[in-house]
BAPABA-146481 format. One record per residue: residue number from 1; residue in three letters; chain; z, y, x of N, C-alpha, C, O, CB in turn. Coordinates in nm, 2 decimals, m for minus. Glycine has a CB too. Example, Ala and Ser with C-alpha at 12.3 -4.5 7.8 and 13.67 -1.06 7.14 Angstrom:
2
(1 'ALA' 'A' (0.78 m0.57 1.32) (0.78 m0.45 1.23) (0.78 m0.33 1.32) (0.85 m0.33 1.42) (0.90 m0.45 1.13)) (2 'SER' 'A' (0.71 m0.22 1.28) (0.71 m0.11 1.37) (0.79 0.00 1.29) (0.80 0.11 1.34) (0.57 m0.06 1.41)) 
This chain:
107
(1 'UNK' 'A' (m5.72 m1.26 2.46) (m5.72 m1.14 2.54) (m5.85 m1.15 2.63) (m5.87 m1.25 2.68) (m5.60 m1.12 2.63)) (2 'UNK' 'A' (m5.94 m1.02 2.65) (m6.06 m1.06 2.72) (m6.05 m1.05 2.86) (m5.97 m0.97 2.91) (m6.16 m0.98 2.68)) (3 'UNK' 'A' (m6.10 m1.10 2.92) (m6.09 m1.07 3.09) (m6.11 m0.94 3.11) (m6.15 m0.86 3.02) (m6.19 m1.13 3.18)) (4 'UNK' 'A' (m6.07 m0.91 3.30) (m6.07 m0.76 3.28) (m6.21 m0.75 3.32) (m6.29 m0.84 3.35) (m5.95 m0.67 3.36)) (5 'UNK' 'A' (m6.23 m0.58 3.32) (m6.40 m0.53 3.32) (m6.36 m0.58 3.54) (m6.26 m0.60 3.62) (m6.45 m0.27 3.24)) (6 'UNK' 'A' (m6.53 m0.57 3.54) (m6.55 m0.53 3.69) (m6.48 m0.41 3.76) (m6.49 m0.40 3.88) (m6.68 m0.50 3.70)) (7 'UNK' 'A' (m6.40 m0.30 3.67) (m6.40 m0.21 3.78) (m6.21 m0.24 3.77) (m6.15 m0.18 3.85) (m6.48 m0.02 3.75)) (8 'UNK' 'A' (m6.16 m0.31 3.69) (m6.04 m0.34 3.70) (m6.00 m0.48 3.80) (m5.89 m0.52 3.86) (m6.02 m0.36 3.56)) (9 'UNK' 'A' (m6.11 m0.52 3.79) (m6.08 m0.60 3.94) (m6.09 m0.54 4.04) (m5.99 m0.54 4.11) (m6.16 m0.70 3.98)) (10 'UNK' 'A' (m6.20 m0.46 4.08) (m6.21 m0.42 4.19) (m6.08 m0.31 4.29) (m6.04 m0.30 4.41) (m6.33 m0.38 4.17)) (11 'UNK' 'A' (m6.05 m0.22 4.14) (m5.93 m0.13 4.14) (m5.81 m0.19 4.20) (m5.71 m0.14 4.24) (m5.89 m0.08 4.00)) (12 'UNK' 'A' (m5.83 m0.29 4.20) (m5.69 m0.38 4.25) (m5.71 m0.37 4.40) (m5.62 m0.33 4.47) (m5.68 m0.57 4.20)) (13 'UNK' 'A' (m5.80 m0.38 4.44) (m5.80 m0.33 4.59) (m5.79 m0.24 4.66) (m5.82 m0.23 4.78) (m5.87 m0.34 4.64)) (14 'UNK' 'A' (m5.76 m0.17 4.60) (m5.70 m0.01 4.67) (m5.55 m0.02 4.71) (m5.46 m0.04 4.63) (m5.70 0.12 4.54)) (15 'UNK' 'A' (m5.53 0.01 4.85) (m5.39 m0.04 4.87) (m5.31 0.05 4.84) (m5.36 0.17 4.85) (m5.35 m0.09 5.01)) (16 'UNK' 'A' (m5.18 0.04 4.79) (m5.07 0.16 4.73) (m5.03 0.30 4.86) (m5.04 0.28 4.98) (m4.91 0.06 4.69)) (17 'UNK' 'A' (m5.03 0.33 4.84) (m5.00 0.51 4.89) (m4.84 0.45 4.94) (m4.80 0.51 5.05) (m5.00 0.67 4.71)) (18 'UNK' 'A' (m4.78 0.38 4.90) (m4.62 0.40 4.98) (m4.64 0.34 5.13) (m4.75 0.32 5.18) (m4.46 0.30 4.89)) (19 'UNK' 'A' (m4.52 0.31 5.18) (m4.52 0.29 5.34) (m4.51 0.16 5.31) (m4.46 0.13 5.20) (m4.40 0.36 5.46)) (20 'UNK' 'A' (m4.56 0.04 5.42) (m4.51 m0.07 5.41) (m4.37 m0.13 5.39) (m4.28 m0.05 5.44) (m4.54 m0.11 5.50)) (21 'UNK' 'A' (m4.32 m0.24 5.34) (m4.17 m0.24 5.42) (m4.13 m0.38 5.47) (m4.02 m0.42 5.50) (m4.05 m0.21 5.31)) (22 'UNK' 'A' (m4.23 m0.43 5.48) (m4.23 m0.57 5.56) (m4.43 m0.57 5.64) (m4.54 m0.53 5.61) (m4.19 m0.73 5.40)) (23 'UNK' 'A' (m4.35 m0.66 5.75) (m4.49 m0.67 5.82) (m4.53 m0.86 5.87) (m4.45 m0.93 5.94) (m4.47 m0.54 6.00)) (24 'UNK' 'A' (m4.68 m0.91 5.82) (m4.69 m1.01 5.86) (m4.85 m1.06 5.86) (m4.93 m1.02 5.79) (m4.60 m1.07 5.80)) (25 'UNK' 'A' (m4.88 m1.18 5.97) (m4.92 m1.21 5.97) (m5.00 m1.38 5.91) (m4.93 m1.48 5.93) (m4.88 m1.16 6.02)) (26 'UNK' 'A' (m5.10 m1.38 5.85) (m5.10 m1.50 5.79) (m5.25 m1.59 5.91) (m5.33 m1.56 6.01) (m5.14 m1.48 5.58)) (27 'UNK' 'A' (m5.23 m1.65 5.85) (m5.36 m1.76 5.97) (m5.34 m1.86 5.92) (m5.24 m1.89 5.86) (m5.35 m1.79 6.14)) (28 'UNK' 'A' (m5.48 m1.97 5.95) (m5.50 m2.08 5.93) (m5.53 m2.11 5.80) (m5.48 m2.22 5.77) (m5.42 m2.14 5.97)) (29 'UNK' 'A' (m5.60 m2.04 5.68) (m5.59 m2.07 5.58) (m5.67 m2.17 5.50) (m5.79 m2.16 5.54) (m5.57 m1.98 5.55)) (30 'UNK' 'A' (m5.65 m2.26 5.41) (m5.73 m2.36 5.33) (m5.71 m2.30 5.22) (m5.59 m2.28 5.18) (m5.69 m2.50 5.33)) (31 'UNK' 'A' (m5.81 m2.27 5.14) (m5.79 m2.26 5.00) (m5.88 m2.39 4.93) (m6.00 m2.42 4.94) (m5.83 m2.12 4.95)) (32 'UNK' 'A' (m5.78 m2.45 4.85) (m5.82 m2.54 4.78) (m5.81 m2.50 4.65) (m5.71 m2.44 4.62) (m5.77 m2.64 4.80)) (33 'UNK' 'A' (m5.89 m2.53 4.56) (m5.90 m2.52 4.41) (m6.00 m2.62 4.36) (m6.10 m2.67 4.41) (m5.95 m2.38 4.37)) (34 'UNK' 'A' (m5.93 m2.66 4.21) (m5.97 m2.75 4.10) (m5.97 m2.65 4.01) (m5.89 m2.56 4.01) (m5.88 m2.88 4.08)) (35 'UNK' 'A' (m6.10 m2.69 3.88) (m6.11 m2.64 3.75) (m5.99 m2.74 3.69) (m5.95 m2.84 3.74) (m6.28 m2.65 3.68)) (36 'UNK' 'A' (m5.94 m2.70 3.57) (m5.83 m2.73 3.50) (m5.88 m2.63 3.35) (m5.92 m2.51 3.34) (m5.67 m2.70 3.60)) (37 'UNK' 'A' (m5.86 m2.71 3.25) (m5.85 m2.68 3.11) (m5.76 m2.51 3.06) (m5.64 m2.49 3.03) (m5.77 m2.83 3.04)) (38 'UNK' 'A' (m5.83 m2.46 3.07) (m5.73 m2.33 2.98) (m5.62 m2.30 2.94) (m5.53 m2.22 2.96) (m5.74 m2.30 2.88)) (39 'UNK' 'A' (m5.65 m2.40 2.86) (m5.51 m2.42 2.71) (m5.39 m2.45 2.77) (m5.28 m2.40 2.74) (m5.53 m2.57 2.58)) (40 'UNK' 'A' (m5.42 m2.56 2.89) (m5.31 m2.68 2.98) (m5.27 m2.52 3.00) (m5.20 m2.46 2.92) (m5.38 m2.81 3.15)) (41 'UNK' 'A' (m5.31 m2.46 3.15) (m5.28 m2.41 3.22) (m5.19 m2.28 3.18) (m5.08 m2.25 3.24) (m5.38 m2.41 3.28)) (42 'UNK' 'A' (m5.25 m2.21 3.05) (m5.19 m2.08 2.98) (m5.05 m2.13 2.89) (m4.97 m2.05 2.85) (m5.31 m2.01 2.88)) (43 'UNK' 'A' (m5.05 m2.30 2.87) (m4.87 m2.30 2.84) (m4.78 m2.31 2.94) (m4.66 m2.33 2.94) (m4.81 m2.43 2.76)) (44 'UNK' 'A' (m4.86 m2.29 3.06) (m4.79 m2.28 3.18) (m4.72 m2.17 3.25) (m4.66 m2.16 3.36) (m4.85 m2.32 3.25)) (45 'UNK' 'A' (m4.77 m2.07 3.11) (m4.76 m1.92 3.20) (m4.65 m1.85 3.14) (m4.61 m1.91 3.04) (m4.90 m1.81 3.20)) (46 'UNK' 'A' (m4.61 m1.76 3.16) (m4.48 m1.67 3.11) (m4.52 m1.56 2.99) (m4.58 m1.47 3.05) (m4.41 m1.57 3.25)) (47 'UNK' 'A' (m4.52 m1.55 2.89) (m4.58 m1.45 2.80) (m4.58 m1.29 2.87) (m4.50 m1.21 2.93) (m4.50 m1.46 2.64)) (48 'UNK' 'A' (m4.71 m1.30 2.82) (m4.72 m1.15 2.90) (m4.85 m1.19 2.97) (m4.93 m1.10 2.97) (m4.57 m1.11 3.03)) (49 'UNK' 'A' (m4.89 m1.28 3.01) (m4.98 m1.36 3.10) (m5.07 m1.43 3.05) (m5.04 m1.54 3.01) (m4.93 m1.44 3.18)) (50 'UNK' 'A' (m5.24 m1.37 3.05) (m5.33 m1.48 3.03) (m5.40 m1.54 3.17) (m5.40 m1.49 3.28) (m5.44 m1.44 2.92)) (51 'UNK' 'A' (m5.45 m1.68 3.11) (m5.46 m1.71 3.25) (m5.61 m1.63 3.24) (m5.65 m1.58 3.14) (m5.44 m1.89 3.31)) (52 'UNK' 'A' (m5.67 m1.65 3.35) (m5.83 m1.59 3.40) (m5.94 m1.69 3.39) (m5.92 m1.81 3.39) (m5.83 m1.54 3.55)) (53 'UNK' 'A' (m6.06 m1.64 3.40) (m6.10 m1.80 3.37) (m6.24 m1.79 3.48) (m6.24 m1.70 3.57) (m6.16 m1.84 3.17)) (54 'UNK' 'A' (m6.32 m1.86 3.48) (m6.43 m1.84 3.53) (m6.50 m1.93 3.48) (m6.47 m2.05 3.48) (m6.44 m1.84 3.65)) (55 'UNK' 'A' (m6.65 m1.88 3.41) (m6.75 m1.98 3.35) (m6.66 m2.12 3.28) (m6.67 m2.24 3.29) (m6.85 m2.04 3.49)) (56 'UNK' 'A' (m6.53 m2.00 3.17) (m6.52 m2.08 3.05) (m6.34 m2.20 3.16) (m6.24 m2.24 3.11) (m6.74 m2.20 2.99)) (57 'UNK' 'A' (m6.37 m2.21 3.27) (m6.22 m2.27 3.33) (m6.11 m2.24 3.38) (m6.14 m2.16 3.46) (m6.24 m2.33 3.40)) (58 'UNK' 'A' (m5.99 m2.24 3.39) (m5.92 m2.21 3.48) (m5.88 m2.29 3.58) (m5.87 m2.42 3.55) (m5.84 m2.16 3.44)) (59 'UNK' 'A' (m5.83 m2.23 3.73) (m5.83 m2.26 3.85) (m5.70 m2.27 3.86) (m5.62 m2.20 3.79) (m5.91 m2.19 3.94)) (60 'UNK' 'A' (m5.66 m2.37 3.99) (m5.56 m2.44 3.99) (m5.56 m2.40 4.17) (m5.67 m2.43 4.21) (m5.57 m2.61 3.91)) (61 'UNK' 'A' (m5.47 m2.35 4.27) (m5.50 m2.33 4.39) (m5.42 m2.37 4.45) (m5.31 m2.33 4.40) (m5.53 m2.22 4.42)) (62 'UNK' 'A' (m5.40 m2.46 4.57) (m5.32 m2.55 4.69) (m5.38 m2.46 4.80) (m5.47 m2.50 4.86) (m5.36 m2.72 4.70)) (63 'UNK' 'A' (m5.30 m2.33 4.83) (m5.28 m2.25 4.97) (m5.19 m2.29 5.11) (m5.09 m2.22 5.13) (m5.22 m2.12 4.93)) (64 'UNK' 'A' (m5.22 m2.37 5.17) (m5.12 m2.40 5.30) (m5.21 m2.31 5.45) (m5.32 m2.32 5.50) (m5.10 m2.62 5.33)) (65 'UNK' 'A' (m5.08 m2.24 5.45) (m5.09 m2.15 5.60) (m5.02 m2.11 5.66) (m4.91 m2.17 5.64) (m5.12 m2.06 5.60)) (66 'UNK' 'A' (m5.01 m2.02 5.77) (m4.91 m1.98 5.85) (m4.87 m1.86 5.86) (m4.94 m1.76 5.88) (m4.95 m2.01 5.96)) (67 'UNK' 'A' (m4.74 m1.86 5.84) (m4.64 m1.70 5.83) (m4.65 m1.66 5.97) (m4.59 m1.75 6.04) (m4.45 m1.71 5.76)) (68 'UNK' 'A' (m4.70 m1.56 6.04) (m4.66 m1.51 6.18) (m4.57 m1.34 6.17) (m4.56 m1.25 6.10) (m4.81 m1.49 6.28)) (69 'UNK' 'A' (m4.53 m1.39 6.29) (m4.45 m1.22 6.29) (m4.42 m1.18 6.16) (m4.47 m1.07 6.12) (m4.55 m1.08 6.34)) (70 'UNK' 'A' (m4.34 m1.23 6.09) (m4.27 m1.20 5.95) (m4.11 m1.08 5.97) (m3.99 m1.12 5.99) (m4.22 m1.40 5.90)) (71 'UNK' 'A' (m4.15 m0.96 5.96) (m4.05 m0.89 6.01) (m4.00 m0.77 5.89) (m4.09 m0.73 5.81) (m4.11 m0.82 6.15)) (72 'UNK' 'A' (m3.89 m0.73 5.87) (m3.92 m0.61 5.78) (m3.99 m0.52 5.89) (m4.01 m0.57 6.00) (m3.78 m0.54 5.71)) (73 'UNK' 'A' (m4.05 m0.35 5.85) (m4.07 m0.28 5.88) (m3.95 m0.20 6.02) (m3.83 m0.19 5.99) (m4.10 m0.25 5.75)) (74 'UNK' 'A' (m3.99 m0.15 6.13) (m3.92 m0.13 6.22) (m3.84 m0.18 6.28) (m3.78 m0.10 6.35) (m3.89 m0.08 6.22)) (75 'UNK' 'A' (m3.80 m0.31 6.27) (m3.74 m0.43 6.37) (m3.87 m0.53 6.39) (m3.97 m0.54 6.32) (m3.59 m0.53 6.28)) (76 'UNK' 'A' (m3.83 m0.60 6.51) (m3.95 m0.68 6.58) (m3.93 m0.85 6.49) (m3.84 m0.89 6.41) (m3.93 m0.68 6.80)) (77 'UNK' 'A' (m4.00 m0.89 6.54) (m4.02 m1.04 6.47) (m3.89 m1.13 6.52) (m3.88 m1.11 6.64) (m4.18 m1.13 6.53)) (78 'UNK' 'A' (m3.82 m1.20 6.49) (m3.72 m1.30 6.54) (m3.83 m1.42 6.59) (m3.94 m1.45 6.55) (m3.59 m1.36 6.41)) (79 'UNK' 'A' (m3.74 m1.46 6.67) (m3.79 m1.64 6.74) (m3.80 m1.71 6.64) (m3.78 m1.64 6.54) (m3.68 m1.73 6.84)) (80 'UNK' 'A' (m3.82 m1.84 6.61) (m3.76 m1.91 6.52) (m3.77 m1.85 6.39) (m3.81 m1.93 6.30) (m3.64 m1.94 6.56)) (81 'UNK' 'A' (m3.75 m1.76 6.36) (m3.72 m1.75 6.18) (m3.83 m1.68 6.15) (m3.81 m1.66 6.03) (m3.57 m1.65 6.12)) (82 'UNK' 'A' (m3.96 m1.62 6.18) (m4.03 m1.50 6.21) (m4.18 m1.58 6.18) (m4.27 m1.53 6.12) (m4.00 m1.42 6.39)) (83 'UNK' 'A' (m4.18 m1.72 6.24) (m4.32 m1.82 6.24) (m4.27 m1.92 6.12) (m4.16 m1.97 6.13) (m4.35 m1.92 6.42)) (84 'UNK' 'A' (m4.35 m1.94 6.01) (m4.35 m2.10 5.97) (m4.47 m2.07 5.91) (m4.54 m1.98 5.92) (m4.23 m2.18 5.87)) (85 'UNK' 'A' (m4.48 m2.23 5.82) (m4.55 m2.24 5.76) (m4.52 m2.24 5.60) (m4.41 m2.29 5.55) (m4.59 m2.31 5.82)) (86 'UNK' 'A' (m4.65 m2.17 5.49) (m4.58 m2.15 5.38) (m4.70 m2.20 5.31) (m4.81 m2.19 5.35) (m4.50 m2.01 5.35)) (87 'UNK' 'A' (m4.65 m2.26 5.16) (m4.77 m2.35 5.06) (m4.77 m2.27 4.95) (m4.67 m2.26 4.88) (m4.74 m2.53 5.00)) (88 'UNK' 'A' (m4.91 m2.19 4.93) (m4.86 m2.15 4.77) (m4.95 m2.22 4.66) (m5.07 m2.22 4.68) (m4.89 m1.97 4.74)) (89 'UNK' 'A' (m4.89 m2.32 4.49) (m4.93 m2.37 4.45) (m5.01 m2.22 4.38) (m4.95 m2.12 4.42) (m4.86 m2.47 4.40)) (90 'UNK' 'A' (m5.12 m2.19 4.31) (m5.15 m2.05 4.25) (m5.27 m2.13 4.08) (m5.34 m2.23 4.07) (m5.28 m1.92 4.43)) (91 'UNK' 'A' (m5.24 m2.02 4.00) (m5.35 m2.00 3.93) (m5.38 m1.84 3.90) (m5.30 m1.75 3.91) (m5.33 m2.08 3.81)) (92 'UNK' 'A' (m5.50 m1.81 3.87) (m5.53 m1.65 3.82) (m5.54 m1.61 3.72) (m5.62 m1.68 3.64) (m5.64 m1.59 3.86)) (93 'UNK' 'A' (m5.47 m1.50 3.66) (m5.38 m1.40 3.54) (m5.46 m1.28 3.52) (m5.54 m1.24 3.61) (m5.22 m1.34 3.60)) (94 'UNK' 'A' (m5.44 m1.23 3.42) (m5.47 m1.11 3.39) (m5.31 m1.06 3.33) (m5.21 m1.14 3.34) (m5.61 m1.12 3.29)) (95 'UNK' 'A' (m5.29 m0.94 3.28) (m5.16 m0.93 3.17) (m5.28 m0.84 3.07) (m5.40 m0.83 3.09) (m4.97 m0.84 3.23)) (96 'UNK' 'A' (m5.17 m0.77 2.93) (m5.19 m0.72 2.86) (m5.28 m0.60 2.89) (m5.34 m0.57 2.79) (m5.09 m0.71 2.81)) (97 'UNK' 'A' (m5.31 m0.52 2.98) (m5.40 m0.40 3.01) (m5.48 m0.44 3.10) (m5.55 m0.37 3.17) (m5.33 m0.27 3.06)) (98 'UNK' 'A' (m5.49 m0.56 3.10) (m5.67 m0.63 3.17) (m5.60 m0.64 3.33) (m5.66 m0.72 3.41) (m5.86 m0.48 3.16)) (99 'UNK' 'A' (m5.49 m0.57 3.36) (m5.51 m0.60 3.52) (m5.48 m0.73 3.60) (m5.37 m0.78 3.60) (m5.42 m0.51 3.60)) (100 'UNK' 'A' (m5.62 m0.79 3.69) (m5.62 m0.92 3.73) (m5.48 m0.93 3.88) (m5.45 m0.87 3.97) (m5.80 m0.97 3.78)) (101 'UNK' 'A' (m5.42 m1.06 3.81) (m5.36 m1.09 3.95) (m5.34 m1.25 3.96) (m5.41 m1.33 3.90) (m5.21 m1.01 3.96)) (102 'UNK' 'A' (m5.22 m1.28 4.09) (m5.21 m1.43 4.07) (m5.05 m1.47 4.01) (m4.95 m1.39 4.00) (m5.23 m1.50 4.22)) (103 'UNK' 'A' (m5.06 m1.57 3.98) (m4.93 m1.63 3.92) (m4.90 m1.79 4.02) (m4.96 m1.90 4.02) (m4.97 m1.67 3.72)) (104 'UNK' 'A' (m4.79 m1.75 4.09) (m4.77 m1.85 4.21) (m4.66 m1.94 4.11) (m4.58 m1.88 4.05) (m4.70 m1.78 4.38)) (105 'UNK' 'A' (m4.68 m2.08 4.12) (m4.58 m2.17 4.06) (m4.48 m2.19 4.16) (m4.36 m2.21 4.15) (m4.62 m2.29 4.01)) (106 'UNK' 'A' (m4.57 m2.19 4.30) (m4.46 m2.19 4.42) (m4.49 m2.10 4.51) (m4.58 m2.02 4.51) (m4.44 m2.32 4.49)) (107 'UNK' 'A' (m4.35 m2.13 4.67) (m4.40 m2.01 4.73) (m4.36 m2.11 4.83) (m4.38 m2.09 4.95) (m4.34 m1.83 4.72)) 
């Protein structure tokens, strides 16, 4: 499957037209990434899913950061349950109509 064009990436950034329904804050972020072999990485994925590549590799991503004010929409943040911290392992996907996203192994 080919990667998607330039304007299918970029289309992804257009934020959706509905209302929010959760509200939060992230901070502190590290992104770490390693190249990793293709082949490895795409038996790793759920059919439906190729992985993405860059200059021929795919990326492997270790995200640790901080959840703030984690609320649904129109109630305020709780004490305690509202702050942590959250790790996402990640690699990057395309599916079947080229549109790029991520594929989190964890959350």
């Amino acid at each position: 499957m080919p990667s998607p064009t330039e304007v299918q990436r970029l289309s992804e950034r257009i934020p959706p037209a509905c209302a929010a329904v959760m509200f939060q804050a992230w901070t502190d972020l590290l992104f770490l990434h390693w190249t990793w072999d293709p082949e490895t990485v795409q038996r790793t994925l759920p059919p439906g899913l190729t992985v993405d590549t860059f200059d021929g590799r795919a990326w492997i991503g270790l995200v640790p950061f901080f959840m703030r004010a984690v609320r649904p929409r129109y109630l305020p943040a709780v004490p305690g349950l509202s702050n942590f911290m959250e790790l996402n392992v990640r690699t990057y996907v395309h599916d079947d109509a080229g549109r790029p996203g991520v594929w989190f192994y964890s959350l």
